[in-house]
Structure formats: structure tokens, C-alpha cells
TORDO-86835 format. One record per residue: residue in three letters; x, y negated, z of N, C-alpha, C in turn. Coordinates in pm, whole numbers, m for minus. Example, Ala and Ser with C-alpha at 12.3 -4.5 7.8 and 13.67 -1.06 7.14 Angstrom:
2
<atom><type>Ala</type><n_u>1319</n_u><n_v>569</n_v><n_w>780</n_w><ca_u>1230</ca_u><ca_v>450</ca_v><ca_w>780</ca_w><c_u>1320</c_u><c_v>330</c_v><c_w>780</c_w></atom>
<atom><type>Ser</type><n_u>1285</n_u><n_v>225</n_v><n_w>708</n_w><ca_u>1367</ca_u><ca_v>106</ca_v><ca_w>714</ca_w><c_u>1290</c_u><c_v>m3</c_v><c_w>787</c_w></atom>
//
This chain:
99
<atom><type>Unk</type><n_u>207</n_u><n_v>2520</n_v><n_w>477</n_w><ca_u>293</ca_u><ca_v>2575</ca_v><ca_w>374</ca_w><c_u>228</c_u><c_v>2550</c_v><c_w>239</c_w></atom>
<atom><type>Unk</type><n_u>314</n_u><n_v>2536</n_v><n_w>131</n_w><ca_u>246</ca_u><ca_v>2494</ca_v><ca_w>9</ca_w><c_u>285</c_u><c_v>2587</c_v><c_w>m77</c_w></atom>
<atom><type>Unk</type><n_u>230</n_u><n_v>2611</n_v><n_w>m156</n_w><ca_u>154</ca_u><ca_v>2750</ca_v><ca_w>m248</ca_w><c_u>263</c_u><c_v>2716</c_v><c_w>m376</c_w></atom>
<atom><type>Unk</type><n_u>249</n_u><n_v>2810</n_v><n_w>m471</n_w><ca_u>361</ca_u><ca_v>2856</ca_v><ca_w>m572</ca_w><c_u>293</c_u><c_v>2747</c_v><c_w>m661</c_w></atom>
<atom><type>Unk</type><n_u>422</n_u><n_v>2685</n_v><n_w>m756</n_w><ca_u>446</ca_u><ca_v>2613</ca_v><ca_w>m873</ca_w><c_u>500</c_u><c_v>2694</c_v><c_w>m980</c_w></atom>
<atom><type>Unk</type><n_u>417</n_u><n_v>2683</n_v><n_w>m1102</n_w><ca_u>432</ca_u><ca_v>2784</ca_v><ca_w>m1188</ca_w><c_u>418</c_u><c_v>2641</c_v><c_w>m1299</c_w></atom>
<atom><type>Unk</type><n_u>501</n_u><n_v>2535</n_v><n_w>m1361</n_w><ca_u>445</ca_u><ca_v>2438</ca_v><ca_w>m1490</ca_w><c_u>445</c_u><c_v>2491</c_v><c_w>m1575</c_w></atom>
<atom><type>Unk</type><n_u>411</n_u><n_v>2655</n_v><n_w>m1616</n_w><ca_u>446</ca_u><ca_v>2704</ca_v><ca_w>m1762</ca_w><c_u>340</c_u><c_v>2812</c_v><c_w>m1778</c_w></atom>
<atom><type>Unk</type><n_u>263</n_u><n_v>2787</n_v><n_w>m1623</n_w><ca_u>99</ca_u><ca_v>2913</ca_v><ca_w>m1579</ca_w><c_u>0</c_u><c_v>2777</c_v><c_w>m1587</c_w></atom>
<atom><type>Unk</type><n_u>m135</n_u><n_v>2874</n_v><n_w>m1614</n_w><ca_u>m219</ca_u><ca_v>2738</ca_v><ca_w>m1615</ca_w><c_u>m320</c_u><c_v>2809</c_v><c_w>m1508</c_w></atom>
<atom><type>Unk</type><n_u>m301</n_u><n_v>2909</n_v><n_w>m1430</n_w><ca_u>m385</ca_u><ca_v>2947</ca_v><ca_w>m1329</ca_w><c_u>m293</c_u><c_v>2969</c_v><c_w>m1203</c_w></atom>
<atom><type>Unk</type><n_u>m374</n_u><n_v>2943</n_v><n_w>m1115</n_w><ca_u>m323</ca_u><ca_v>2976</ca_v><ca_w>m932</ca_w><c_u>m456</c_u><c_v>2923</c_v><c_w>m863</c_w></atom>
<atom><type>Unk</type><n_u>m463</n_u><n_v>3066</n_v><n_w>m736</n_w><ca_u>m564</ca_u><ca_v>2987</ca_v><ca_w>m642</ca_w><c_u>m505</c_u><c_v>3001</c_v><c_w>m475</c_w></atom>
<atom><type>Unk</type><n_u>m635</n_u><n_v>2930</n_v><n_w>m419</n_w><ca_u>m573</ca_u><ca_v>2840</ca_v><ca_w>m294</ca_w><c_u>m530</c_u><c_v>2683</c_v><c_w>m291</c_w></atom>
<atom><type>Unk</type><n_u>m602</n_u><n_v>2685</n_v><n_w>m197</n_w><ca_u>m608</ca_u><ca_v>2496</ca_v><ca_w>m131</ca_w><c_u>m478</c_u><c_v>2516</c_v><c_w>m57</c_w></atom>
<atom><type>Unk</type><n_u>m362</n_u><n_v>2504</n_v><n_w>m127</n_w><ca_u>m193</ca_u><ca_v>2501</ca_v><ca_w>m47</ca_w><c_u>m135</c_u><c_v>2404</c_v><c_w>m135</c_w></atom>
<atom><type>Unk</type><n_u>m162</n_u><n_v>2330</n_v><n_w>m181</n_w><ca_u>m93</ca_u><ca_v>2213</ca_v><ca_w>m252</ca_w><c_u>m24</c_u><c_v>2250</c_v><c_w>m404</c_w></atom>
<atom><type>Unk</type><n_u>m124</n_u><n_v>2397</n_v><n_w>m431</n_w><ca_u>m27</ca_u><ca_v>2446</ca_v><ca_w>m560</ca_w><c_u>m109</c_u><c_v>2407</c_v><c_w>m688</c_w></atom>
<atom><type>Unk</type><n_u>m72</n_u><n_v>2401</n_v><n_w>m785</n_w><ca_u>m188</ca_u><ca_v>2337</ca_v><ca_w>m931</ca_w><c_u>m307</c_u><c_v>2447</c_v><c_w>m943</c_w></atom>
<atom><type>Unk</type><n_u>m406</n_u><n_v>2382</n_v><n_w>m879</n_w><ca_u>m504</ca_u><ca_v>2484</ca_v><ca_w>m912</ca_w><c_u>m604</c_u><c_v>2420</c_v><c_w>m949</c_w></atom>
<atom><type>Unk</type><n_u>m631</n_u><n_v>2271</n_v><n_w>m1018</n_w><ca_u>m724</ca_u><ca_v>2250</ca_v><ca_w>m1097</ca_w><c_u>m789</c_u><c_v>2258</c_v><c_w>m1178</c_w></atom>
<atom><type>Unk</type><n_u>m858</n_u><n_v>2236</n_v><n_w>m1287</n_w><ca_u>m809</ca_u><ca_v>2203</ca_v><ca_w>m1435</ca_w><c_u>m744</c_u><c_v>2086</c_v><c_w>m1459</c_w></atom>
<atom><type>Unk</type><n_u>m782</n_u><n_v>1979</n_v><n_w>m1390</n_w><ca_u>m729</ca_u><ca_v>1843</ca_v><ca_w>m1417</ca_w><c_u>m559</c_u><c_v>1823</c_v><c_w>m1388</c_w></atom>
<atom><type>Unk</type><n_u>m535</n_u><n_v>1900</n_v><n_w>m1300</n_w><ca_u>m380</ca_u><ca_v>1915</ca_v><ca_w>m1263</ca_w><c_u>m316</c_u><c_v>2012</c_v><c_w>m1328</c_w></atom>
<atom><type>Unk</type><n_u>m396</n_u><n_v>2095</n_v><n_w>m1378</n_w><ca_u>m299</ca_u><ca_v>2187</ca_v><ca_w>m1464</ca_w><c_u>m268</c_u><c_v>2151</c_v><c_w>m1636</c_w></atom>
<atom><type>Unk</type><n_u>m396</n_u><n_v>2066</n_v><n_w>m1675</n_w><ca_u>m356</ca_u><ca_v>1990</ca_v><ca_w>m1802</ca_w><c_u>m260</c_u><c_v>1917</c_v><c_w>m1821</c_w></atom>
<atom><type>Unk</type><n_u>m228</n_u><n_v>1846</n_v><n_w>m1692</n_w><ca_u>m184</ca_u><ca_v>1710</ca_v><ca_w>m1685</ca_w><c_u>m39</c_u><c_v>1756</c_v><c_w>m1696</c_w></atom>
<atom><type>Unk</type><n_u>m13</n_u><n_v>1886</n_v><n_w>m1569</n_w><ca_u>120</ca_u><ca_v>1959</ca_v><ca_w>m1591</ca_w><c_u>156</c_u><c_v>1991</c_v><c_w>m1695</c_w></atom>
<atom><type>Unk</type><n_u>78</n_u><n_v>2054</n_v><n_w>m1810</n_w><ca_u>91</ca_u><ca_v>2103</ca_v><ca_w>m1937</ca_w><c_u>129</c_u><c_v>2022</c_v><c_w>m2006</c_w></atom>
<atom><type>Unk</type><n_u>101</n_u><n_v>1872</n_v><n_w>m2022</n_w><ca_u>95</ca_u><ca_v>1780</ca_v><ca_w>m2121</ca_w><c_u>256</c_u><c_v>1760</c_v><c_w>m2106</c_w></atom>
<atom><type>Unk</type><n_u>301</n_u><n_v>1719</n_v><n_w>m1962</n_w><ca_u>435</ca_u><ca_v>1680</ca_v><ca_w>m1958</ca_w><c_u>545</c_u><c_v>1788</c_v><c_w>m1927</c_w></atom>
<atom><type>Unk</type><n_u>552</n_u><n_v>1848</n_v><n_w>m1986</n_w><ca_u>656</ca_u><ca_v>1967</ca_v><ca_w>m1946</ca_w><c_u>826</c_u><c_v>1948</c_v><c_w>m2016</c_w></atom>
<atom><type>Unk</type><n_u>875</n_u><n_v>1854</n_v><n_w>m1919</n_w><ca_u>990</ca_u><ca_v>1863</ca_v><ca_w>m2021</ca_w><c_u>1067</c_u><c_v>1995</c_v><c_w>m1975</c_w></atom>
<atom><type>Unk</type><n_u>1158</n_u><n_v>1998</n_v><n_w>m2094</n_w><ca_u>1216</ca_u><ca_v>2137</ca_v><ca_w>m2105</ca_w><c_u>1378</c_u><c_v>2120</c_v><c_w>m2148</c_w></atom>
<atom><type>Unk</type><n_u>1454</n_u><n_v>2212</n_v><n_w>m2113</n_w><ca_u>1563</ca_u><ca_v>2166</ca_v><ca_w>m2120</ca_w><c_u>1653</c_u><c_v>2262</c_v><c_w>m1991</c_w></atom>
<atom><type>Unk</type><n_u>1757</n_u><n_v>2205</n_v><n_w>m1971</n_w><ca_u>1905</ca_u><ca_v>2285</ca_v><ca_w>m1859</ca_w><c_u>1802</c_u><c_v>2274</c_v><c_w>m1769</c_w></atom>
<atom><type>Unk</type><n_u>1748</n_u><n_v>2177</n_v><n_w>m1683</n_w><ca_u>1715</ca_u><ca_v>2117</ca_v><ca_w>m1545</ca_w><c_u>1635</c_u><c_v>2195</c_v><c_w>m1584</c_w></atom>
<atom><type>Unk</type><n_u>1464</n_u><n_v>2244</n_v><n_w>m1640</n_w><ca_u>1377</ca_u><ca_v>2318</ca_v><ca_w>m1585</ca_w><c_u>1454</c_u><c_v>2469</c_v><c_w>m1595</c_w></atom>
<atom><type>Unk</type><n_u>1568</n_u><n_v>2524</n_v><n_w>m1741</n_w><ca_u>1599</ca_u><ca_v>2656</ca_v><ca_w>m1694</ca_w><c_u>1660</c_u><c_v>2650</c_v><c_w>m1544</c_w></atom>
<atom><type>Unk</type><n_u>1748</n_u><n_v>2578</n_v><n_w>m1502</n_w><ca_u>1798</ca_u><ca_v>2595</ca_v><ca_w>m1347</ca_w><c_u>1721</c_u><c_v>2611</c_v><c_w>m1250</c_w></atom>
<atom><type>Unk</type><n_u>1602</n_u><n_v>2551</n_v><n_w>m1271</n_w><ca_u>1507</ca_u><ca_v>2513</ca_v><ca_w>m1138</ca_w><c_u>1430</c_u><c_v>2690</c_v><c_w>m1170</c_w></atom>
<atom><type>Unk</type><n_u>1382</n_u><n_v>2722</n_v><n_w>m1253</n_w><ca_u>1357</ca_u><ca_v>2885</ca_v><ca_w>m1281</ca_w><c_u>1415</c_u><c_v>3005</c_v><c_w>m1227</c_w></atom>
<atom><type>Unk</type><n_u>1544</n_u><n_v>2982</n_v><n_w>m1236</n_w><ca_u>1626</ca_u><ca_v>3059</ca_v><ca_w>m1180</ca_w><c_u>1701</c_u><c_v>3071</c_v><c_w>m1114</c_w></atom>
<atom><type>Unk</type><n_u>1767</n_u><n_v>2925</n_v><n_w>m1043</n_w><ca_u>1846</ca_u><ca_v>2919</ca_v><ca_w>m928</ca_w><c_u>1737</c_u><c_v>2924</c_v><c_w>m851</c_w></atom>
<atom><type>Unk</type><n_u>1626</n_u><n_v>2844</n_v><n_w>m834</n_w><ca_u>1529</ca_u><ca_v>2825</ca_v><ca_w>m688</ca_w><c_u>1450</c_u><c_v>2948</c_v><c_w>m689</c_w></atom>
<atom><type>Unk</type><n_u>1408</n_u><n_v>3009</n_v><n_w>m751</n_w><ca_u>1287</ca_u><ca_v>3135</ca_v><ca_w>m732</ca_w><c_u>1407</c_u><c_v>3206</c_v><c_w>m690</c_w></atom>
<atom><type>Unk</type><n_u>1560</n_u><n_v>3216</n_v><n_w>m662</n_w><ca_u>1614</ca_u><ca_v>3353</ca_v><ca_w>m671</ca_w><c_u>1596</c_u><c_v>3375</c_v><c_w>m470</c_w></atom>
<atom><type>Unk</type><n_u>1552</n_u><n_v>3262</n_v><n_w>m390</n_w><ca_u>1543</ca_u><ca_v>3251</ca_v><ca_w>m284</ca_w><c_u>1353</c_u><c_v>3241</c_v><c_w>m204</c_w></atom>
<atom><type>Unk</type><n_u>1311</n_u><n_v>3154</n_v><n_w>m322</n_w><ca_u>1154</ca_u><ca_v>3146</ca_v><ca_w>m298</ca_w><c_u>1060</c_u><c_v>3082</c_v><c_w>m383</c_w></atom>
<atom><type>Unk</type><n_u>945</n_u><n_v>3089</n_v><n_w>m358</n_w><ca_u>875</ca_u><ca_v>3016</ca_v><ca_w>m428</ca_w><c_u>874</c_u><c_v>2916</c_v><c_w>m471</c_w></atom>
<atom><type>Unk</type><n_u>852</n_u><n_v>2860</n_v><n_w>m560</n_w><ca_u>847</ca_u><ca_v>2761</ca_v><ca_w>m678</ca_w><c_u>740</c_u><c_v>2670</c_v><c_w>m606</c_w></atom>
<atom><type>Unk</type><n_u>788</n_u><n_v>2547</n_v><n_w>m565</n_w><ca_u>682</ca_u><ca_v>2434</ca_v><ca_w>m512</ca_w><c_u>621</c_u><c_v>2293</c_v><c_w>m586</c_w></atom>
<atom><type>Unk</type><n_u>547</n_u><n_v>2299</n_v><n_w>m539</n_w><ca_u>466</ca_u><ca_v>2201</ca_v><ca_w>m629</ca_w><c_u>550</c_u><c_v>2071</c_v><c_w>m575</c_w></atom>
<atom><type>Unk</type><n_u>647</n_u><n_v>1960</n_v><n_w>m636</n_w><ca_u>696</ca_u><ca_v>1869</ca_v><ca_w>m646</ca_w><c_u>605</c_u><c_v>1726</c_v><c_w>m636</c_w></atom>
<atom><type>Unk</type><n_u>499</n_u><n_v>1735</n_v><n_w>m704</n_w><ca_u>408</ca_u><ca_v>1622</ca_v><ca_w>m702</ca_w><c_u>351</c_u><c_v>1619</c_v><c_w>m519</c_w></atom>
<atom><type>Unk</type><n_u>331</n_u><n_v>1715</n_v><n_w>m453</n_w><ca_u>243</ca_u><ca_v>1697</ca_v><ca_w>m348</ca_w><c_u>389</c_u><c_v>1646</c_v><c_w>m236</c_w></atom>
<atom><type>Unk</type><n_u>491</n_u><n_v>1614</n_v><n_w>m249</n_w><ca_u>580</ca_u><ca_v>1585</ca_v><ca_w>m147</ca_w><c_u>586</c_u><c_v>1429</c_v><c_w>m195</c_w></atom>
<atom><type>Unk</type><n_u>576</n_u><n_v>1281</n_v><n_w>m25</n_w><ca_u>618</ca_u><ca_v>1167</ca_v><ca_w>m63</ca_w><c_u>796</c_u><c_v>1207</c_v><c_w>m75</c_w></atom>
<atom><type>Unk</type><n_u>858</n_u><n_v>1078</n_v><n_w>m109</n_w><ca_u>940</ca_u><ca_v>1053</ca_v><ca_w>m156</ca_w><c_u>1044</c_u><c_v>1105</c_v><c_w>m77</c_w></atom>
<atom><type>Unk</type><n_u>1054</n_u><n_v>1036</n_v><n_w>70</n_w><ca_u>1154</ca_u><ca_v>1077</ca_v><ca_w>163</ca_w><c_u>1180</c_u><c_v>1243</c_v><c_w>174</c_w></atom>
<atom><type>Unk</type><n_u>1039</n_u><n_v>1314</n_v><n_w>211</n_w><ca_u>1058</ca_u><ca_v>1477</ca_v><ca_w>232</ca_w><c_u>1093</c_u><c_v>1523</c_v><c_w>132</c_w></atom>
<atom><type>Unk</type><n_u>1034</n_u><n_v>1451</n_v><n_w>35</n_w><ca_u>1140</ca_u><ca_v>1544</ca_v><ca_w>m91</ca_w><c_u>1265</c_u><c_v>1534</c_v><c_w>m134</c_w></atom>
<atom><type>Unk</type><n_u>1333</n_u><n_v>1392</n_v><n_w>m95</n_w><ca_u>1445</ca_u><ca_v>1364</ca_v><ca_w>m127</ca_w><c_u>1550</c_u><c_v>1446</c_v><c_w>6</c_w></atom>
<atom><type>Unk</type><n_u>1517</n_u><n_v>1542</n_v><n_w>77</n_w><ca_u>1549</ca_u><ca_v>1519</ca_v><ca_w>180</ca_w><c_u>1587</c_u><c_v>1723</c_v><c_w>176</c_w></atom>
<atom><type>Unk</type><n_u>1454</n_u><n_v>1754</n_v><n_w>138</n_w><ca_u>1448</ca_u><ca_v>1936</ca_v><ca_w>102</ca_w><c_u>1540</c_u><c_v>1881</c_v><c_w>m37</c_w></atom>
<atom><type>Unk</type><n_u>1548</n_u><n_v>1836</n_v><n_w>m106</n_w><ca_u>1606</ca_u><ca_v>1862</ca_v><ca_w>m257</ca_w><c_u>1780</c_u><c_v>1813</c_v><c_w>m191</c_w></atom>
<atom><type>Unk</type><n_u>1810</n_u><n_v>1772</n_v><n_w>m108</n_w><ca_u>1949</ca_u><ca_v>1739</ca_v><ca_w>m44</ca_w><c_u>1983</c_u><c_v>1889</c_v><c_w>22</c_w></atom>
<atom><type>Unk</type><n_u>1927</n_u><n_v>1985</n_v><n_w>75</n_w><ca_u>1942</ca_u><ca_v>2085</ca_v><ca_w>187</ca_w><c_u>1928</c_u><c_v>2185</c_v><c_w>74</c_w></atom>
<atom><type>Unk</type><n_u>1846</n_u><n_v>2227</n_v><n_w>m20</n_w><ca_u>1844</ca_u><ca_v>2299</ca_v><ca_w>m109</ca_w><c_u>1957</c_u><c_v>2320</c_v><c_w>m198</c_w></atom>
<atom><type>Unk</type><n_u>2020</n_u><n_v>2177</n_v><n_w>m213</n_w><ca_u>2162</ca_u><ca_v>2168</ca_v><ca_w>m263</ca_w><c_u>2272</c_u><c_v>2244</c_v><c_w>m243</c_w></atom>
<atom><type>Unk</type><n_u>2266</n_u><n_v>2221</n_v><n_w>m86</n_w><ca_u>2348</ca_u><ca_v>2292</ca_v><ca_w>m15</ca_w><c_u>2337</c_u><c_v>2441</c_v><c_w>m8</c_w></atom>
<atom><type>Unk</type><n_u>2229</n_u><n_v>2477</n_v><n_w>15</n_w><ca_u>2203</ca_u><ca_v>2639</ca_v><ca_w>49</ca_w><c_u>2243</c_u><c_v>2720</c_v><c_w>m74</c_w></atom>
<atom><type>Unk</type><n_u>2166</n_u><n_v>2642</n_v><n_w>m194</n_w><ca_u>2206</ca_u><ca_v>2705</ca_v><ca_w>m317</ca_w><c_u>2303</c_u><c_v>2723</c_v><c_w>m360</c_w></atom>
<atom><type>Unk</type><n_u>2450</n_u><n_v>2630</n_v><n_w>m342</n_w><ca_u>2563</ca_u><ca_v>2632</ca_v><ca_w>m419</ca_w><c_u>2516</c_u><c_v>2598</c_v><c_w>m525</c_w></atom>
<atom><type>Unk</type><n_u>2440</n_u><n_v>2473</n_v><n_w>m544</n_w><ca_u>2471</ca_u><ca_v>2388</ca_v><ca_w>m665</ca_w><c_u>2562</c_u><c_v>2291</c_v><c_w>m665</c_w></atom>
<atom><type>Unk</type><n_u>2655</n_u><n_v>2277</n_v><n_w>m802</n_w><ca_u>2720</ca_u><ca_v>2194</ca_v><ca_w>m792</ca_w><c_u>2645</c_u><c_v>2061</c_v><c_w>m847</c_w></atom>
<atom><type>Unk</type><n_u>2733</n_u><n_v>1975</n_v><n_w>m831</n_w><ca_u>2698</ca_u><ca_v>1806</ca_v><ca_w>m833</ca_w><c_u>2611</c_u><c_v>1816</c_v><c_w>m1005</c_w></atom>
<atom><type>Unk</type><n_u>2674</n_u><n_v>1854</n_v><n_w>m1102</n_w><ca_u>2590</ca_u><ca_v>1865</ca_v><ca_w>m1235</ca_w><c_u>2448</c_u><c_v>1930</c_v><c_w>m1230</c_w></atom>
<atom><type>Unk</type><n_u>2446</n_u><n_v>2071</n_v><n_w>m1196</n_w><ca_u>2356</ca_u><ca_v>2141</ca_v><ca_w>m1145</ca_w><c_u>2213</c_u><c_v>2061</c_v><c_w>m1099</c_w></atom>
<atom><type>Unk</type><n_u>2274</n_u><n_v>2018</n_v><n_w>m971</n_w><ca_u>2185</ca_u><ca_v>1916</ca_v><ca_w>m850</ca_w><c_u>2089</c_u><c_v>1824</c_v><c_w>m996</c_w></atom>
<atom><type>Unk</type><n_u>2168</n_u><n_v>1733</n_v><n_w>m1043</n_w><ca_u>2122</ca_u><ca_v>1661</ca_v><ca_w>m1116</ca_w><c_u>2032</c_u><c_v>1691</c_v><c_w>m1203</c_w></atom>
<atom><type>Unk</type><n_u>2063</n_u><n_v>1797</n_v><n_w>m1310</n_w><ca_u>1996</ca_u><ca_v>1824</ca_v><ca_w>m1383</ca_w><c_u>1865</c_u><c_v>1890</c_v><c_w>m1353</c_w></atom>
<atom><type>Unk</type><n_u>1869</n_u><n_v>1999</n_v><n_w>m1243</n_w><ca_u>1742</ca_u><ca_v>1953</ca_v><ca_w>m1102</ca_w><c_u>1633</c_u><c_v>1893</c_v><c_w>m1122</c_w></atom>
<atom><type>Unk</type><n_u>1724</n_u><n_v>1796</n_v><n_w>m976</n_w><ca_u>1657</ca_u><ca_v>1644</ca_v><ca_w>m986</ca_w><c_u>1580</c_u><c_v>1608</c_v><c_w>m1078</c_w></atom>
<atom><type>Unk</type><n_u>1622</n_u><n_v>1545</n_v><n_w>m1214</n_w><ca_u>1583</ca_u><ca_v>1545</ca_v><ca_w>m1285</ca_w><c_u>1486</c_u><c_v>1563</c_v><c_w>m1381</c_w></atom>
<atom><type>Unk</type><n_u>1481</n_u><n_v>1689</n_v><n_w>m1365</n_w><ca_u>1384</ca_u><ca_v>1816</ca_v><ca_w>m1450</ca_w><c_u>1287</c_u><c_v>1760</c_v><c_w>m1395</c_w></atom>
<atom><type>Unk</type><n_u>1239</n_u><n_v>1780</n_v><n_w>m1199</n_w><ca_u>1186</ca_u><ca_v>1754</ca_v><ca_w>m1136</ca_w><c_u>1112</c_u><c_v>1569</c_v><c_w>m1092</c_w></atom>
<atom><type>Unk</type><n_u>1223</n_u><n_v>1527</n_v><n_w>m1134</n_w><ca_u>1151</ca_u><ca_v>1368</ca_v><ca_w>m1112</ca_w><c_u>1061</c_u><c_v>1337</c_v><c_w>m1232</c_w></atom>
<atom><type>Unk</type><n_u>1079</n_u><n_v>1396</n_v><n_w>m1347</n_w><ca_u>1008</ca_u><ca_v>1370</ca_v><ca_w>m1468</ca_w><c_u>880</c_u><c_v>1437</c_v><c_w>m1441</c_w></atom>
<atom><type>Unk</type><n_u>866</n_u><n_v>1537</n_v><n_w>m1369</n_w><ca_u>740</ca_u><ca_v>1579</ca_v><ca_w>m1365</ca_w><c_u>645</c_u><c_v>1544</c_v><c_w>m1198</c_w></atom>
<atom><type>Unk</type><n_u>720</n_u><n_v>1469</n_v><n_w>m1129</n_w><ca_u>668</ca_u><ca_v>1375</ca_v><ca_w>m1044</ca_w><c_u>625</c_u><c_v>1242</c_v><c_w>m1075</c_w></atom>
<atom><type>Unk</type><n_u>711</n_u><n_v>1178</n_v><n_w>m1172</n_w><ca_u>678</ca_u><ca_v>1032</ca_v><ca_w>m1241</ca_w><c_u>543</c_u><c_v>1095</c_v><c_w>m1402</c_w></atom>
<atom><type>Unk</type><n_u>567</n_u><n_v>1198</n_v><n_w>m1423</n_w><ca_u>463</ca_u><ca_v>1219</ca_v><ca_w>m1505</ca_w><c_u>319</c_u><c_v>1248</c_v><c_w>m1484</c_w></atom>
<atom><type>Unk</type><n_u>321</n_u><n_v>1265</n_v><n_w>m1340</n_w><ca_u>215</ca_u><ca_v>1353</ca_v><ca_w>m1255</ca_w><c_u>155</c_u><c_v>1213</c_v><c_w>m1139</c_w></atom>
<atom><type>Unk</type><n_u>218</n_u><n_v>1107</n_v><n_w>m1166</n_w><ca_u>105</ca_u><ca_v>1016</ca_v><ca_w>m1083</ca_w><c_u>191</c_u><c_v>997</c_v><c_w>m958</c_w></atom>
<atom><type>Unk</type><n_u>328</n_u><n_v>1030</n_v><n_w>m928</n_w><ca_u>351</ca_u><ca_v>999</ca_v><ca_w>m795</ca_w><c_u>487</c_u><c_v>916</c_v><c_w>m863</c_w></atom>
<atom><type>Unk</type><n_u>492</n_u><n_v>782</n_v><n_w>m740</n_w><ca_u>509</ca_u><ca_v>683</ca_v><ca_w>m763</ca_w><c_u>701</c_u><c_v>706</c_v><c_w>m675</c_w></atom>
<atom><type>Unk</type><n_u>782</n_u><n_v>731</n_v><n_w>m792</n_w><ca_u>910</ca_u><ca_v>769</ca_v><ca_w>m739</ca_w><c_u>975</c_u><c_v>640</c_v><c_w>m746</c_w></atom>
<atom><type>Unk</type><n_u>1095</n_u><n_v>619</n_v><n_w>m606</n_w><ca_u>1125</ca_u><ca_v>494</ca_v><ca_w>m625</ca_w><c_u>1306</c_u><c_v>530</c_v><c_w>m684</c_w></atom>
//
């Protein structure tokens, strides 16, 4: 199981895949875009669970929970996107190689 994502905390502990570096939590800091997609991801996804660290999933599992999450949530098609989105920017900002 992987540990809480907080891009707007610069502390968390535990070896669960959550930002608990310094080097990973700068790096989070530096790229924080902001905008619809991170308010949605704030408050539609925490209203069910924890906030996950996006960088530690390859491509397929994530494309795959972010399809099923869709669903559960009642996001619509705009929603989804802006998401996505929020979220791919801080996977392509963070060193993982999105195709």
C-alpha cells in the first residue's frame, strides 16, 4: 500500500512510496501546477481516500486506477481530464517517463 500525497506538505514519514525526502519533496515543490485539475484532485479524491503519490505508479497501473477512479467517482469526461492532467504534469515533472 502506498502512503499519502500531500504536493502542497513538505513533510510525511514512512517507506510507502509517499514524498518523504528532501530531494522529492523540493522537486514536488518546484513543479506544482495549480489550477481546476489540482482543486478537483483535492477534493473529489480525498472525499473517498488518501491522496497517492502519482510518480511511484508505471504507466499501465496508473492509467488503469485513474480509468476505475473515473468511474467510482462520478467524474464527468471534463472533470477526468482536468485530473489527468493536473496529475500527468506532475509525473512528467517528477522524472517519470509518461508515454
Amino acid at each position: 500500500m502506498l502512503g499519502f500525497f500531500y504536493p502542497w506538505k513538505t513533510a510525511h514519514s514512512g517507506d510507502d512510496g509517499a514524498i518523504n525526502s528532501p530531494d522529492r519533496r523540493a522537486v514536488i515543490k518546484r513543479s506544482r501546477p495549480e489550477g481546476q485539475g489540482k482543486d478537483l484532485y483535492l477534493t473529489k479524491c480525498t472525499k473517498c481516500h488518501k491522496l497517492y503519490d502519482p510518480t511511484t505508479y508505471e504507466d499501465d497501473p496508473w492509467a488503469s486506477w485513474m480509468r476505475k477512479m473515473k468511474k467510482k467517482a462520478h467524474l464527468s469526461d471534463e472533470q477526468y481530464e482536468l485530473i489527468s492532467g493536473y496529475l500527468e504534469s506532475l509525473r512528467k515533472n517528477n522524472g517519470v517517463k509518461v508515454s
